[in-house]
TORSE-104517 format. One record per residue (C-alpha): x, y, z. Coordinates in steps of 0.05 Angstrom, whole numbers, plus 5000, padded with zeros to 4 digits. Example, Ala and Ser with C-alpha at 12.3 -4.5 7.8 and 13.67 -1.06 7.14 Angstrom:
2
524649105156/527349795143/
***
This chain:
88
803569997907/798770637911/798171197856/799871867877/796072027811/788171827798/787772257742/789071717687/783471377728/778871927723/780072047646/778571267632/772571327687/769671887644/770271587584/767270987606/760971467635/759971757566/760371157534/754870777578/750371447564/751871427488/749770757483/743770877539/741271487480/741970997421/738370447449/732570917469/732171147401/733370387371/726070267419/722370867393/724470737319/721669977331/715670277367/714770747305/715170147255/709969667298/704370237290/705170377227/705769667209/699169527253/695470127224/696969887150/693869177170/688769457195/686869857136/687869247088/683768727142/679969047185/680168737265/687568497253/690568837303/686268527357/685867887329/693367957332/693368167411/688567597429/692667137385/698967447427/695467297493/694866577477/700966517457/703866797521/698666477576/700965897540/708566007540/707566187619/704265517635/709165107599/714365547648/711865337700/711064577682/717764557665/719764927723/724464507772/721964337842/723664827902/727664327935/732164187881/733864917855/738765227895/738565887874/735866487904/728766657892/729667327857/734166927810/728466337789/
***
């Protein structure tokens, strides 16, 4: 059966819209506020022990080369995965 009327539609469409913006603006600001409390928390460090912040980002880039490699060991062969590329 077809509605004659889409306006119900419509309403709940832009409701939905402002919603999905709403919640687009409050993660933004959840990400700044973090951003905000990483520097400061990095600049007080660094003030207490001098060279801890990069000690931290070398520490951080071991960490990750190493977390990439075991990715990759792990990985399953080409042949056997079955999904799409973009999606490995």
């Amino acid at each position: 059966m077809v509605k004659s009327d889409d306006r119900p539609t419509t309403k709940s469409n832009g409701s939905m819209m402002a919603q999905l913006k709403t919640l687009k603006q409050e993660d933004e600001t959840l990400y700044n506020i973090l951003a905000v409390d990483v520097w400061a928390l990095a600049k007080t460090m660094d003030e207490f022990q001098p060279g801890f912040w990069t000690e931290f980002m070398k520490n951080r880039e071991k960490a990750m080369k190493r977390f990439i490699a075991e990715v990759i060991k792990n990985k399953p062969a080409a042949e056997n995965n079955k999904r799409p590329p973009f999606l490995r």
